[in-house]
C-alpha positions as CSV (number, residue, x, y, z in Angstrom):
1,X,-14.0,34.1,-4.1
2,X,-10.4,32.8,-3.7
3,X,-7.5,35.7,-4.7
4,X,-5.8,35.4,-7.8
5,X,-2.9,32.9,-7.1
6,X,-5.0,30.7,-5.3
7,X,-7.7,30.4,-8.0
8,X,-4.9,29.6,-10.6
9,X,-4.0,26.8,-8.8
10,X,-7.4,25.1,-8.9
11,X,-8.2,26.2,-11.7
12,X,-4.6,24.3,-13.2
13,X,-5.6,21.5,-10.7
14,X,-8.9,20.7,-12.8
15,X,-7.4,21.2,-15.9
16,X,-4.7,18.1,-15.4
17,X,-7.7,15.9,-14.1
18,X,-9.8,16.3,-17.0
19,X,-9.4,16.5,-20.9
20,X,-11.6,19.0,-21.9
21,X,-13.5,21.1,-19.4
22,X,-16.7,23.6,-20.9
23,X,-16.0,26.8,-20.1
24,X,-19.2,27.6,-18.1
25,X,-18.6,24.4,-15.8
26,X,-15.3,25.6,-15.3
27,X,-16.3,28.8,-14.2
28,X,-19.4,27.5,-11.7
29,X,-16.8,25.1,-10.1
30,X,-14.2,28.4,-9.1
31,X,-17.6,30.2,-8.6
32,X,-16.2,33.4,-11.1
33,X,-17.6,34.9,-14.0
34,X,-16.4,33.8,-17.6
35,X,-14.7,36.8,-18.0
36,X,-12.6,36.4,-14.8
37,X,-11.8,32.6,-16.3
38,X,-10.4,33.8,-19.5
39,X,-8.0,36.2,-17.3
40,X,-6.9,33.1,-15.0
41,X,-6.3,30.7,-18.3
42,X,-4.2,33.9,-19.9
43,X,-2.4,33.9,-16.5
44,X,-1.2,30.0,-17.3
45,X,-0.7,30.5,-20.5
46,X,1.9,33.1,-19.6
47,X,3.2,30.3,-16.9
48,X,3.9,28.4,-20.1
49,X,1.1,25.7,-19.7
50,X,-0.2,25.0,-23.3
51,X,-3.8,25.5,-22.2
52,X,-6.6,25.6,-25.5
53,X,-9.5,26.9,-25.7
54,X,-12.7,27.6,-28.4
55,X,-15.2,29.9,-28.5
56,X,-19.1,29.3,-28.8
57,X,-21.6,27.7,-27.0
58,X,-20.1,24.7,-26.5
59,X,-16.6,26.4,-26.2
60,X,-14.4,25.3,-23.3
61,X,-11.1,24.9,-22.4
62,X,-8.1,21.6,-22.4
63,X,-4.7,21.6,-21.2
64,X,-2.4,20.0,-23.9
65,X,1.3,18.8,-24.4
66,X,3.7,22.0,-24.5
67,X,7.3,22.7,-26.0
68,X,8.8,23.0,-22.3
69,X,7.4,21.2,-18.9
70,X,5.8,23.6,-16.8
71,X,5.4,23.1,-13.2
72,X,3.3,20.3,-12.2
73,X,0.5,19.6,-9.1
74,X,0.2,16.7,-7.4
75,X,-1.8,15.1,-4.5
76,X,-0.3,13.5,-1.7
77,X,-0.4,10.4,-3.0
78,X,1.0,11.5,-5.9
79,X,4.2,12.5,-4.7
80,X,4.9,9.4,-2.2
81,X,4.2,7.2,-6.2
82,X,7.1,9.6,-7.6
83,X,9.8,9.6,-4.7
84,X,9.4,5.9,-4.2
85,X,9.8,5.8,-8.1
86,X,12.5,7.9,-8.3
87,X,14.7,6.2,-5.7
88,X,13.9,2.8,-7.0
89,X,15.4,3.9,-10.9
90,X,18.1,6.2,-8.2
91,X,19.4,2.8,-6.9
92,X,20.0,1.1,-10.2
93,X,16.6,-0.5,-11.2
94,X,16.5,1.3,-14.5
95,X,20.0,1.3,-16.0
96,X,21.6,4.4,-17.1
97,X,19.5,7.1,-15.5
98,X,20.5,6.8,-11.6
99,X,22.1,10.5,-11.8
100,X,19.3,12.1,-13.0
101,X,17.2,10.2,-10.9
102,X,18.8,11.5,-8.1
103,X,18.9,14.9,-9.1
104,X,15.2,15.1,-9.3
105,X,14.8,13.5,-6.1
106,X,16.3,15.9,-4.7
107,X,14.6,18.9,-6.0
108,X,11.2,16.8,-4.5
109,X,12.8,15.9,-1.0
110,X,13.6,19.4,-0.4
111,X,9.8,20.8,-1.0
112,X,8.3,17.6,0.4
113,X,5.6,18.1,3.5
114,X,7.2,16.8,7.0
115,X,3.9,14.4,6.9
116,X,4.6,13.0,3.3
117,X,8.2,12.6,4.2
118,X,7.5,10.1,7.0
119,X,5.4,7.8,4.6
120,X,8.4,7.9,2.2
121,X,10.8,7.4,5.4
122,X,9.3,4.9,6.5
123,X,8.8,3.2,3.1
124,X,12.3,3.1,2.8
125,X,13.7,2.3,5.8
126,X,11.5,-0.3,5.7
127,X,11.9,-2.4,2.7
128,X,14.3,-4.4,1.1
129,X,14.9,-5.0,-2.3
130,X,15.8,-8.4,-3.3
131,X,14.6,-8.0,-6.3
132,X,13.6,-5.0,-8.6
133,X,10.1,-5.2,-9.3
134,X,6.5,-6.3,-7.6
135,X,2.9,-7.4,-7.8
136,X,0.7,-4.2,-6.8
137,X,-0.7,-4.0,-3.7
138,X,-2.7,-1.8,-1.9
139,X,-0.7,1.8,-1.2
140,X,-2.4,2.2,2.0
141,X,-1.8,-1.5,3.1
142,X,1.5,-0.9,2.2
143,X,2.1,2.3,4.1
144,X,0.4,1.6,6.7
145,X,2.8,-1.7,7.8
146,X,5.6,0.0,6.8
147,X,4.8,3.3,9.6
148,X,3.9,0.6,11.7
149,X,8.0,-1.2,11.3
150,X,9.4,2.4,11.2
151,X,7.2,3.3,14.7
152,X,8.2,-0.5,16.4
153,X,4.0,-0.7,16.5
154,X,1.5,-4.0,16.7
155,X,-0.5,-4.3,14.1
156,X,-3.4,-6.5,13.1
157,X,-4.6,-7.5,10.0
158,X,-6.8,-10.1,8.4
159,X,-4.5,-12.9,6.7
160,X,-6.8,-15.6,4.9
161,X,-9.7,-16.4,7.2
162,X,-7.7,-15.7,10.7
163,X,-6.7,-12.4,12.1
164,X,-3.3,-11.9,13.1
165,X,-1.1,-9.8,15.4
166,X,2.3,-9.3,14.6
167,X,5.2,-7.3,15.3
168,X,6.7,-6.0,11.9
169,X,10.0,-5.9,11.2
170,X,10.7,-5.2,7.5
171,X,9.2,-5.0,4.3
172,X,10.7,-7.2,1.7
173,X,10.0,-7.3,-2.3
174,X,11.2,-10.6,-3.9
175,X,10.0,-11.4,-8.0
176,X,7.1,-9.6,-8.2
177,X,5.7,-10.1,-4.7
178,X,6.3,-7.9,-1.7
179,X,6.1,-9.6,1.7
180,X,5.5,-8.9,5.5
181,X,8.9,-10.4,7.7
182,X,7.0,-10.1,11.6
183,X,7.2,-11.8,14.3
184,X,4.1,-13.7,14.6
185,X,2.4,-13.1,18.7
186,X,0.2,-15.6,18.3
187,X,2.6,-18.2,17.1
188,X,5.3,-17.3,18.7
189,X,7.4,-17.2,15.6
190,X,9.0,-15.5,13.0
191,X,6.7,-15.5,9.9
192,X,6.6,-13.8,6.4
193,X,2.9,-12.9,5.2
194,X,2.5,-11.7,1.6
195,X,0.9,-8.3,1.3
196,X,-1.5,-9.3,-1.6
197,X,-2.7,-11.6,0.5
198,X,-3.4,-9.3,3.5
199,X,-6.2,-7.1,3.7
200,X,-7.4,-4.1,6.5
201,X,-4.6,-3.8,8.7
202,X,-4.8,-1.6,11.9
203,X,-2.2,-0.2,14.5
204,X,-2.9,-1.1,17.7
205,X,-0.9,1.4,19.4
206,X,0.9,-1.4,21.5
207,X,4.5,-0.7,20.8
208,X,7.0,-3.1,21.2
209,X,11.2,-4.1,22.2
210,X,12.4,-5.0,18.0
211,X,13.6,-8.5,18.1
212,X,16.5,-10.1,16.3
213,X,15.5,-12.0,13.3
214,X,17.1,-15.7,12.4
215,X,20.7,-14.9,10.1
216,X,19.8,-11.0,10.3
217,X,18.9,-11.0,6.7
218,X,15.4,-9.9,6.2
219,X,15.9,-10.6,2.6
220,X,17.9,-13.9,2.8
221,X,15.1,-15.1,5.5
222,X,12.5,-14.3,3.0
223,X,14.0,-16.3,-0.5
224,X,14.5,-19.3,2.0
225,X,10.8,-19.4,2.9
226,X,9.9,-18.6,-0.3
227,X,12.1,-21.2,-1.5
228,X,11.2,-24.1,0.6
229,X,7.9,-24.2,-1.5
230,X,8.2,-27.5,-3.8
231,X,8.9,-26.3,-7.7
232,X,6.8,-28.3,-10.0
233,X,9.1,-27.9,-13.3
234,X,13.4,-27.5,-13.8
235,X,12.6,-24.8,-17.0
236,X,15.9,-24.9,-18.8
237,X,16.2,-23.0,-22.6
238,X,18.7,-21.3,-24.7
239,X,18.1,-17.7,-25.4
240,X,19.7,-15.7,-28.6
241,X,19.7,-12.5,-26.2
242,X,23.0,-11.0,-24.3
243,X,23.6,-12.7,-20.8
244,X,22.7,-9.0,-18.8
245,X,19.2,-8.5,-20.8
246,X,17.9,-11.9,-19.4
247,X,19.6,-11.5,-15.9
248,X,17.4,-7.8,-15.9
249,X,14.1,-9.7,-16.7
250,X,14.4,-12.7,-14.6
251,X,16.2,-11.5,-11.6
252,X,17.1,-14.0,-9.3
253,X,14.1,-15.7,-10.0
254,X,16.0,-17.8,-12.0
255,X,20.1,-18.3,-13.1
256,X,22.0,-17.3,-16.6
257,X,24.6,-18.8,-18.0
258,X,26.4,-16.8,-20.9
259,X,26.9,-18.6,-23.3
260,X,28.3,-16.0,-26.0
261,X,28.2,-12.5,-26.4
262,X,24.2,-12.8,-27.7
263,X,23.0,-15.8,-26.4
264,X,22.5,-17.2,-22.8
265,X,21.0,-20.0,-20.7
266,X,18.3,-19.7,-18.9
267,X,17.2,-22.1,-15.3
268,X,14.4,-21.8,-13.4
269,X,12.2,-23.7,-10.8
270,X,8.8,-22.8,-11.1
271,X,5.5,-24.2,-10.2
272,X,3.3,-23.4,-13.4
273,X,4.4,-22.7,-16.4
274,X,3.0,-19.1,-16.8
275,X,6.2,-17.5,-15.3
276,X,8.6,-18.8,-17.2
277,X,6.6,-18.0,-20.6
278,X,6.0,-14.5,-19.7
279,X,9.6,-13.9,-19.1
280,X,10.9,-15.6,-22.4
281,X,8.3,-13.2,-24.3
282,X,8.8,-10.2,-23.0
283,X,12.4,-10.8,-24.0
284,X,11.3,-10.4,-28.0
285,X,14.2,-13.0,-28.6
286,X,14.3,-16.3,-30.5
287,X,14.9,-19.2,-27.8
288,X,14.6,-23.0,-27.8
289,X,13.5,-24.7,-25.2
290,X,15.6,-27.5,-23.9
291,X,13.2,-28.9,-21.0
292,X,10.9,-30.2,-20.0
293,X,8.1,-31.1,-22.5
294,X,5.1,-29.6,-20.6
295,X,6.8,-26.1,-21.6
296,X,7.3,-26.6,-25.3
297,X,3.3,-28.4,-25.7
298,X,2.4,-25.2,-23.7
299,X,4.1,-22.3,-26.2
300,X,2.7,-24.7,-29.1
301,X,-0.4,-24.5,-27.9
302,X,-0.4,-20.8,-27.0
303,X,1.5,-20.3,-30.5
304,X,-1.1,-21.9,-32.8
305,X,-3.9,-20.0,-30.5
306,X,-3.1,-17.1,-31.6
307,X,-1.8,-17.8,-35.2
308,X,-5.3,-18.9,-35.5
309,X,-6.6,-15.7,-34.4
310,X,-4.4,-13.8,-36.9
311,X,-6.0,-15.8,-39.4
312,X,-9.7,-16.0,-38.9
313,X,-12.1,-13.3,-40.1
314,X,-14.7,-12.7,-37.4
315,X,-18.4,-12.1,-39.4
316,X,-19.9,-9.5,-37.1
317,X,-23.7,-10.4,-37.6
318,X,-22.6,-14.2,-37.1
319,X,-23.1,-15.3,-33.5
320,X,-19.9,-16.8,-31.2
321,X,-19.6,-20.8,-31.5
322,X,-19.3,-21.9,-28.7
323,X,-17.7,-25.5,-27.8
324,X,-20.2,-28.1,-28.1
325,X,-22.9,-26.5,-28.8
326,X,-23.4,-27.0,-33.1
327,X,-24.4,-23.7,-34.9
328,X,-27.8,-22.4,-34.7
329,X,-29.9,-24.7,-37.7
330,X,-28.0,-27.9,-37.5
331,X,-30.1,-29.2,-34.3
């Protein structure tokens, strides 16, 4: 049996990984007797954890929302999620709480494991933010190319249907994409690779002499690959929202105008039309679209979809209708 302190620790462990635990499968899984449980649980209650329990056959016990915040545990990669949170909100990508984000960091840097503070090290080192925000990607992908930059380390990954070696240099995010600046061995070239798009990559131990990349921007070199892609539409509309508000949502995915103190305008270049919807609505402001045409058929059509859905009382016993198919009878 594990001593006292220990045991209270797995036992808390368990009871923030599951919402209500019986009490007899609580006590088989920190091999005590039900009697020794209800000591540990009185142990956390006096911690200040909020931790319920009932009585009976089915009783059991659930940890709950308290008055205070008590201590928390956390895995490993647990803790890299929250430092790399916290110093993204500490360098100004959530307004208004960089101070406090920085205090807590902090407290977490201080008790951080030597081993977890070389995965946040190198994830910062590592990185550049050209803009706040990004598509997820794999954690371990992620760390591992970013240990791999930090150690000057080949490593090789699958990109598409081709495997390729590359030397990394830095780790860039740009609209909601992060992206891979290496130089490219097989090429013999500087390349950018997005990590969404790359899958099982491996250190090969090789290291190597850090070259000097074109303009010494990783971030500039990055928006001027990205931006060499042709742009299908010029998106251009007026938004009754303050100048800062859209600049947050877009980023430099696109440009703002003010126009007044509560209303803006909005460019972008984009290549479907998804992009620039999802920005305007997440807004929650009246806009008016100025062009192109494709973009106000599109929120028509998306608009009357889902008035329609609003509208329509779904009969549970009657069977979807399917397009072109005439209902069940009329054949």
């Amino acid at each position: 049996m594990a001593n006292t302190s220990t045991r209270s620790l797995q036992l808390l462990s368990l009871l923030q990984t599951h919402r209500y635990w019986p009490g007899d499968e609580l006590a088989a899984r920190l091999a005590v007797s039900p009697r020794t449980l209800r000591r540990d649980v009185d142990r956390l209650r006096e911690l200040g954890y909020p931790v319920t329990g009932s009585r009976g056959v089915a009783g059991g016990y659930q940890l709950r929302p308290g008055a205070v915040l008590p201590p928390l545990l956390v895995d490993d990669d647990e803790a890299v999620a929250i430092v790399i949170g916290l110093r993204s909100a500490a360098g100004g990508v959530v307004a208004g709480i960089e101070d406090t984000a920085v205090r807590a960091l902090a407290k977490i840097v201080q008790v951080l494991p030597p081993r977890l503070r070389q995965r946040v090290d190198a994830l910062q080192a590592h990185t550049v933010p050209a803009l706040a925000g990004g598509d997820p990607v794999d954690a371990v992908a992620l760390t591992t190319i970013a240990l791999a930059a930090r150690d000057a380390e080949r490593v090789r990954f699958s990109y598409g249907d081709a495997s390729r070696l590359v030397e990394p240099h830095t780790l860039v995010t740009l609209g909601r994409r992060w992206y891979l600046v290496a130089w490219d061995l097989d090429r013999h070239d500087w390349r950018t690779f997005r990590l969404d798009r790359l899958t099982d990559p491996v250190p090969t131990g090789a290291r190597f002499r850090l070259r000097d990349l074109p303009g010494g921007d990783p971030a500039a070199f990055v928006r001027a690959r990205v931006g060499g892609v042709p742009t299908r539409y010029r998106v251009e509309v007026v938004v009754r929202a303050a100048a800062d508000v859209v600049t947050a949502a877009v980023g430099r995915w696109g440009t703002v105008e003010a126009l007044d103190e509560q209303s803006c305008r909005l460019r972008m270049d984009v290549h479907q039309l998804d992009d620039p919807i999802k920005v305007v609505a997440g807004l929650g402001a009246d806009f008016e679209i100025l062009e192109p045409a494709e973009l106000r058929d599109r929120v028509q059509a998306i608009g009357e979809t889902f008035l329609r859905s609003t509208e329509r009382r779904v009969d549970p016993d009657t069977p979807p209708r399917h397009a072109g198919f005439p209902p069940r009878g009329e054949i």
